[in-house]
C-alpha positions as CSV (number, residue, x, y, z in Angstrom):
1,X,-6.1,-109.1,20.3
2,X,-9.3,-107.8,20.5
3,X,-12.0,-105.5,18.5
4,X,-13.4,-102.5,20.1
5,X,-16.9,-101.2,19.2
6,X,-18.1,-97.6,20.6
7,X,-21.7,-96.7,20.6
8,X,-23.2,-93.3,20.8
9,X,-20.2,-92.1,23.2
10,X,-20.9,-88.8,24.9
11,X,-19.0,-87.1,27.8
12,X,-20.1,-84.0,29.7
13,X,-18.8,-82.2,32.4
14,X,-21.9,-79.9,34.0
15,X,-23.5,-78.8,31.3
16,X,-20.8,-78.8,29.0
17,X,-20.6,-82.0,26.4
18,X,-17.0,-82.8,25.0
19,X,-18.3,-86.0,23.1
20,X,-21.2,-85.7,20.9
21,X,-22.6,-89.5,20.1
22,X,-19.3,-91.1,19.2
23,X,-19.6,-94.3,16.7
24,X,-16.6,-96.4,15.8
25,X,-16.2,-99.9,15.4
26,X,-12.1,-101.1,15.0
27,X,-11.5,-104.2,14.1
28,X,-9.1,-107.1,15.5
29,X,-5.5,-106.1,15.0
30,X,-5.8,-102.8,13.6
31,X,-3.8,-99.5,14.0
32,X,-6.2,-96.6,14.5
33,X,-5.2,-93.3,15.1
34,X,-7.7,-90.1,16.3
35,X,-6.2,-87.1,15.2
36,X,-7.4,-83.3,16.0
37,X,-6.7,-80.2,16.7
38,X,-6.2,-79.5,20.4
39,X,-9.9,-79.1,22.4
40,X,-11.3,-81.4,19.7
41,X,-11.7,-84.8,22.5
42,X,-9.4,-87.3,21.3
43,X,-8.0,-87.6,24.2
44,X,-10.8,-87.3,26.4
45,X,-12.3,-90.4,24.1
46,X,-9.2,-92.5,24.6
47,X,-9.6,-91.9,28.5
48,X,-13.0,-93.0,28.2
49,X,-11.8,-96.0,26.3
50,X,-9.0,-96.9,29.4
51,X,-11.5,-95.9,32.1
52,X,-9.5,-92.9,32.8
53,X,-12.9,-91.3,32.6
54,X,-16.4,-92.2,33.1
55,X,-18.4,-92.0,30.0
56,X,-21.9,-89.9,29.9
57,X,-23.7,-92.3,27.7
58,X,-23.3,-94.9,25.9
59,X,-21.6,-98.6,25.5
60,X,-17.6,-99.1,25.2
61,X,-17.2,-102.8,24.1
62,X,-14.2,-104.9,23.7
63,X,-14.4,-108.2,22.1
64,X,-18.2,-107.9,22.3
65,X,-18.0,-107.2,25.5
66,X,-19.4,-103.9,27.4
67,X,-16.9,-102.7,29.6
68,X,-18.4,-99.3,31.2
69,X,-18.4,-100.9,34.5
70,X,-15.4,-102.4,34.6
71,X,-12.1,-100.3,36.3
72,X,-9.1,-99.3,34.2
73,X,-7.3,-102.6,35.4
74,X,-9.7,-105.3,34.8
75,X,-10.5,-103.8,31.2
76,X,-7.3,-105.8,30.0
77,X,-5.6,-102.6,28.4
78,X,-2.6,-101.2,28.4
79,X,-2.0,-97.5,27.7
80,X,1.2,-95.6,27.2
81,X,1.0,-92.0,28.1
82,X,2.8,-88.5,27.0
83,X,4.8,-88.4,30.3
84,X,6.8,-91.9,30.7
85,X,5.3,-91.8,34.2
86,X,8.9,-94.1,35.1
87,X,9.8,-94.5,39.0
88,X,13.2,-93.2,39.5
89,X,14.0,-95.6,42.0
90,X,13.6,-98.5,40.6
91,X,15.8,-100.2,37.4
92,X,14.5,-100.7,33.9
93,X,13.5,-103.9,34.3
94,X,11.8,-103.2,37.6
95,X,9.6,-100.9,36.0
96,X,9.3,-102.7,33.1
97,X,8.1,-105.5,35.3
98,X,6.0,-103.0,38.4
99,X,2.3,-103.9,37.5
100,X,3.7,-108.2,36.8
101,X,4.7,-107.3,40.5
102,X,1.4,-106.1,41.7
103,X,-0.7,-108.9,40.0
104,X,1.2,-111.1,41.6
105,X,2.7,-113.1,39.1
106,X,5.7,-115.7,39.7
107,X,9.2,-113.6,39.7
108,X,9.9,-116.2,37.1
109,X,7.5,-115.3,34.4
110,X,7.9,-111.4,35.8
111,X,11.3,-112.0,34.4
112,X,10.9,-114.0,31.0
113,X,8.4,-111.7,30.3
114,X,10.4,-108.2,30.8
115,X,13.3,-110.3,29.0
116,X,11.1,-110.7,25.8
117,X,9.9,-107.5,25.6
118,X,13.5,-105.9,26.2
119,X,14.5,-107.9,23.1
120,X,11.6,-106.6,21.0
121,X,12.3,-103.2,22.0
122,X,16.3,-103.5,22.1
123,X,16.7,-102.8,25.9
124,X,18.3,-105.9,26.8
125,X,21.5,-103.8,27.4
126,X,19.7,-101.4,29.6
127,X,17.5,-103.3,32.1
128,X,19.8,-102.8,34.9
129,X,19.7,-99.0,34.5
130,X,17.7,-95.9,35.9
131,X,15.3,-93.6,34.2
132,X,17.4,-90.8,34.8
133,X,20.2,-93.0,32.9
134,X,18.4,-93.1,29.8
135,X,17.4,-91.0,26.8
136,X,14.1,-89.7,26.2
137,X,13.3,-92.3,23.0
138,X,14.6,-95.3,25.4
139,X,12.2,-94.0,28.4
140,X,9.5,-93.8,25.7
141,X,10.7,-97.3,24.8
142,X,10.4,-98.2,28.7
143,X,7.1,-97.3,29.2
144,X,6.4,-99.2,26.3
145,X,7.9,-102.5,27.6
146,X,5.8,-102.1,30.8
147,X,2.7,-102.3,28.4
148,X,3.9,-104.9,26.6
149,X,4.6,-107.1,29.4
150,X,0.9,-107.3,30.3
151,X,-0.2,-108.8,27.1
152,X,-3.4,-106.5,26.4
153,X,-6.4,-107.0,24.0
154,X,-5.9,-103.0,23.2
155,X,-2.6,-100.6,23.2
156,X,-3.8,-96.7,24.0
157,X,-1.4,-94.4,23.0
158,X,-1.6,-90.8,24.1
159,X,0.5,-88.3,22.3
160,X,3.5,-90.6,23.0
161,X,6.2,-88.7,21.2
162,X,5.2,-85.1,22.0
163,X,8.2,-84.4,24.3
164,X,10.4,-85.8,22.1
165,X,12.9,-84.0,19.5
166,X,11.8,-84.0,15.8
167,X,14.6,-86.5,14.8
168,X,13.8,-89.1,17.5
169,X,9.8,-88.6,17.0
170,X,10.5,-89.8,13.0
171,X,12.6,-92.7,14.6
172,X,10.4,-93.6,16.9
173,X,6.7,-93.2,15.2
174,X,8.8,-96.3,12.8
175,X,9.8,-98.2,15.8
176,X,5.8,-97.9,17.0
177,X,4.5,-98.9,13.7
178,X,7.2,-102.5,13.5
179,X,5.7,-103.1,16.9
180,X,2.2,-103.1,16.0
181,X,2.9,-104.9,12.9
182,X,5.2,-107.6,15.0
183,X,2.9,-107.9,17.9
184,X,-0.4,-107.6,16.0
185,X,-2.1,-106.1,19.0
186,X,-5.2,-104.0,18.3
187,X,-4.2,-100.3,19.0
188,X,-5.3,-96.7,19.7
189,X,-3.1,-93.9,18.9
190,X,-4.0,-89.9,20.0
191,X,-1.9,-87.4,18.3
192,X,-2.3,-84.2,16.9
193,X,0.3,-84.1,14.4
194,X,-1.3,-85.4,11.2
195,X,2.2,-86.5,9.9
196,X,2.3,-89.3,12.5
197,X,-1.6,-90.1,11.5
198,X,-0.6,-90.6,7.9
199,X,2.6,-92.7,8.5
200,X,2.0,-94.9,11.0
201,X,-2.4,-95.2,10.9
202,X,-4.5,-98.6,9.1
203,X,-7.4,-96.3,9.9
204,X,-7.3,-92.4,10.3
205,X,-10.2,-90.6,12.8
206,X,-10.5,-87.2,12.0
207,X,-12.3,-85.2,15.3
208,X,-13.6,-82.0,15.4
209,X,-15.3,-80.3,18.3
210,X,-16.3,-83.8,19.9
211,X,-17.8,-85.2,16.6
212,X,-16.4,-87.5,14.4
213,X,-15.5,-85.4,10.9
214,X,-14.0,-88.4,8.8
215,X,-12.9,-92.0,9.4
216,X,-11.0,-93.7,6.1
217,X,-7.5,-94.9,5.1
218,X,-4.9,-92.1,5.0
219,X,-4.8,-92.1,1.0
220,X,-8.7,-91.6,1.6
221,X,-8.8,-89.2,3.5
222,X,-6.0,-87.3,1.6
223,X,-7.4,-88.0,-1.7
224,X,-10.9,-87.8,-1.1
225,X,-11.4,-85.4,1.6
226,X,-15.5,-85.2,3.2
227,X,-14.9,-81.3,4.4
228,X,-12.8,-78.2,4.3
229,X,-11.6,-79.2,7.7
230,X,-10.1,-82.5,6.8
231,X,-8.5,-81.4,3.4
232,X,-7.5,-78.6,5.7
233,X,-6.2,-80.8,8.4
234,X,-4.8,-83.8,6.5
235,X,-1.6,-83.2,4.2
236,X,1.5,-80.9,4.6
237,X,1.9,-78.0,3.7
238,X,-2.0,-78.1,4.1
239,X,-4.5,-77.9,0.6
240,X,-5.1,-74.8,-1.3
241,X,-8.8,-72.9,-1.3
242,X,-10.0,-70.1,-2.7
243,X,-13.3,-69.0,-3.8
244,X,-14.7,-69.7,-7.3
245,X,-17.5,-69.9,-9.6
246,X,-19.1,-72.5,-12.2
247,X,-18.7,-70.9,-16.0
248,X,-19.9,-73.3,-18.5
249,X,-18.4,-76.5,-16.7
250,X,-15.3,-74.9,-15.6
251,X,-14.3,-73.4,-12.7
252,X,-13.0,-69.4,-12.5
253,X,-11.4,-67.4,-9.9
254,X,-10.4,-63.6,-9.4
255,X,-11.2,-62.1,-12.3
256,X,-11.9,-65.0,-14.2
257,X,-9.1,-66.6,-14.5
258,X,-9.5,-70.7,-15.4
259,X,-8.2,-73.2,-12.8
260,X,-9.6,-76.1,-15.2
261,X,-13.2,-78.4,-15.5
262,X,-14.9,-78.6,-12.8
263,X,-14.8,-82.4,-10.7
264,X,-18.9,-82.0,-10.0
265,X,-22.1,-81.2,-11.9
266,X,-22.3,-77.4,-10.8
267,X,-25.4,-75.0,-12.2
268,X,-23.8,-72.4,-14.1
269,X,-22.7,-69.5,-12.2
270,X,-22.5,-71.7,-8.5
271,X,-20.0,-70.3,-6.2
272,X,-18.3,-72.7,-4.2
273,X,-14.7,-73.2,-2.5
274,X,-11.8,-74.6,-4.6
275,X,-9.3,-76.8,-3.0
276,X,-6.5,-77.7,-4.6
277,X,-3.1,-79.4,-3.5
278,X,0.3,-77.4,-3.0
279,X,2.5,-80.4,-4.9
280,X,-0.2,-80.3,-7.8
281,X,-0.2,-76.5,-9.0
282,X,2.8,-75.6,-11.6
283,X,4.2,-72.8,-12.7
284,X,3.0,-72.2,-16.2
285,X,2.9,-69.4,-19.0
286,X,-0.7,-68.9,-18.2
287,X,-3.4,-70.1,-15.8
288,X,-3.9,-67.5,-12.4
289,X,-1.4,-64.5,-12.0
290,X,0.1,-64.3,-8.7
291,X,3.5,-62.9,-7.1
292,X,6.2,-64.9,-5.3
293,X,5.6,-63.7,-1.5
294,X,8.2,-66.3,0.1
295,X,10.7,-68.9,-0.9
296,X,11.9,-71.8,1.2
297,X,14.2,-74.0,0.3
298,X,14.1,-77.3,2.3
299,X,16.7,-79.1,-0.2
300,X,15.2,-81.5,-1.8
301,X,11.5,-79.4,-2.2
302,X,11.3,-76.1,-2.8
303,X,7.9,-74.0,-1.0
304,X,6.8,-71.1,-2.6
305,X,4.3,-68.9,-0.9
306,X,2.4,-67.1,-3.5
307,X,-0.5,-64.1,-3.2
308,X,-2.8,-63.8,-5.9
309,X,-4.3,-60.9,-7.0
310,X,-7.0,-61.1,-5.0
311,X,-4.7,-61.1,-1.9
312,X,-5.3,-64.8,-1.3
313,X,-2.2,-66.9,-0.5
314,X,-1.5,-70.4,-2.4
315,X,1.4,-72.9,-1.5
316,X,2.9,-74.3,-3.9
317,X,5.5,-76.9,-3.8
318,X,8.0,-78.2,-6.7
319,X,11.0,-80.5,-6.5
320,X,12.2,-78.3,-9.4
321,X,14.9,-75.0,-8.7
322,X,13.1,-72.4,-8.2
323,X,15.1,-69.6,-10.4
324,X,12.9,-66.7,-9.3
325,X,12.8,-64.5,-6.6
326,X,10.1,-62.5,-3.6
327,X,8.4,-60.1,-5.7
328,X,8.7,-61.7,-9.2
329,X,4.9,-61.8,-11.2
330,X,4.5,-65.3,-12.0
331,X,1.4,-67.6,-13.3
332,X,0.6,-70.8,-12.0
333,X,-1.6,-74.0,-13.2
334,X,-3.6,-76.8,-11.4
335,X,-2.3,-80.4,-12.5
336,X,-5.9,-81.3,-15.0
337,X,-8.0,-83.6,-12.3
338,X,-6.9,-82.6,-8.8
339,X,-9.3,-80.0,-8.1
340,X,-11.5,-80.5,-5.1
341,X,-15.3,-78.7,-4.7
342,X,-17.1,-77.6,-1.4
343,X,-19.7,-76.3,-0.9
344,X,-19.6,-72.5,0.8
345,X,-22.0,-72.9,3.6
346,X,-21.8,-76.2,4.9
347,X,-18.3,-76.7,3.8
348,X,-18.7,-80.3,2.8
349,X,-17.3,-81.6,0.0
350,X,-19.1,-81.8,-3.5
351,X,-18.0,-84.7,-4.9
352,X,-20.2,-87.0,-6.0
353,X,-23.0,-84.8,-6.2
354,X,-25.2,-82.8,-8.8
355,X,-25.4,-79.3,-7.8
């Protein structure tokens, strides 16, 4: 195992910087994932990380150790990329066992060691097959059990599951996750599907345009967003906003219409954006008018996409039947404590403060 601290990380290429000052310590063992939208340089930072790319400034360290100098190889990583990148000549095991090969290890230990990683990954059956032989969630598994083999300080994982089916991605995202927590091995996961960040992350990096937005546990991040972007980003379907105004210590939208107290110390008659989850709004006999603009069942939720009278669209979902229909006029309440507050320039959340 093995920590890895970054320090003031910044790529460029020309005149153009993708990494603004990067700082991130993760410790011994842990599971840390860097989610983003595309363009936003998780990827660009795990490259970095491997060697893949040489950084602009700044100190990557493993185990206390600074490693900018050192090539991908000596860096004693293993990284697992979106294309299994499998020869197509060579068997299961022999890929399994290819970089073993190159280091020059015994064919001995080449062999015990494939062995034990085809039991951990259930491809004992299949060593003496070819890639083109295989599914895509045992390829995946393939290239997995050739970084395994090596025994690394630090897994990278690049968007491992993207060209997989939705089905095999859940089954293997859990397969992933009772690795890590089997082999303990400190690991780096890119992805920009905040599903597998939530599920299978200790740690959750939130990126944005080369700059770090939020680093917490998922529940953190979810419960306590720092931004628009992350309460944005973070959850599915993603959180509610719409514009409001302090009255007295509670906070009004539309026309004013009450969503409930306000979470912050606001100054009476302070705009700011509302945020508020789609699982805690209810229909109710009162609360802000809206009409039902789509329904979609997915069995056991129902979503509703509802437009207020302002125009603005609010997700709502319930695990209840849903008994109206597109068009009906219906009302809708925020559970009493889930309202979130940012503010409407800098888009940072409000929490916490006196305003």
């Amino acid at each position: 195992m093995g920590s890895v601290a970054l320090k003031n990380i910044r790529k460029s290429y020309g005149a153009v910087e993708v990494l603004h000052g990067i700082d991130l310590d993760i410790q011994d063992g842990e599971f840390t994932v860097l989610v983003g939208p595309s363009g936003c340089g998780k990827s660009t930072l795990l490259r970095s990380i491997a060697g893949l790319e040489t950084i602009s400034n700044g100190d990557i360290a493993i185990d206390g150790t600074v490693i900018n100098s050192l090539v991908p190889k000596d860096r004693d990583i293993a990284m697992v990329f979106q294309n299994y990148a499998l020869y197509p000549h060579m068997s299961v095991a022999k890929n399994m066992g290819f970089s073993l090969r190159l280091a020059k290890e015994p064919q001995d230990r080449i062999d015990s060691k494939v062995r034990a990683a085809a039991e951990i990954l259930d491809l004992t059956a299949l060593l003496d097959r070819y890639p083109r032989q295989l599914s895509g969630g045992q390829r995946q598994r393939v290239a997995m059990g050739r970084a395994i083999v090596r025994d690394p300080k630090v897994f990278l994982f690049d968007e491992p599951l993207s060209n997989l089916d939705a089905k095999l991605r859940v089954q293997m995202r859990s397969e992933i996750k009772e690795l890590h927590q089997r082999l303990k091995t400190t690991t780096i996961y890119v992805t920009h599907d905040q599903i597998e960040a939530m599920t299978m992350a200790d740690r959750i990096v939130v990126m944005r345009g080369g700059h770090v937005e939020q680093i917490g546990t998922p529940l953190e991040l979810y419960d306590n967003p720092a931004s628009v972007f992350v309460a944005g980003f973070i959850g599915s379907p993603a959180m509610n906003f719409l514009p409001a105004r302090n009255s007295d210590g509670s906070l009004q939208v539309g026309k004013g219409e009450n969503l409930g107290p306000s979470p912050v110390s606001l100054r009476n008659g302070r705009e700011v954006i509302v945020g508020f989850r789609p699982e805690d709004i209810r229909l109710s006999d009162g609360g802000l008018p809206a009409k039902v603009a789509l329904i979609e069942p997915t069995g056991a939720e129902t979503q509703l996409t509802l437009r207020t009278t302002e125009g603005n669209g609010v997700i709502m979902t319930t695990r209840e039947r849903i008994a109206h229909s597109v068009g009906d006029a219906v009302h809708v309440a925020v559970t009493p404590g889930k309202l979130h507050c940012f503010d409407t320039e800098t888009e940072l959340s409000l929490t916490g403060s006196v305003q």
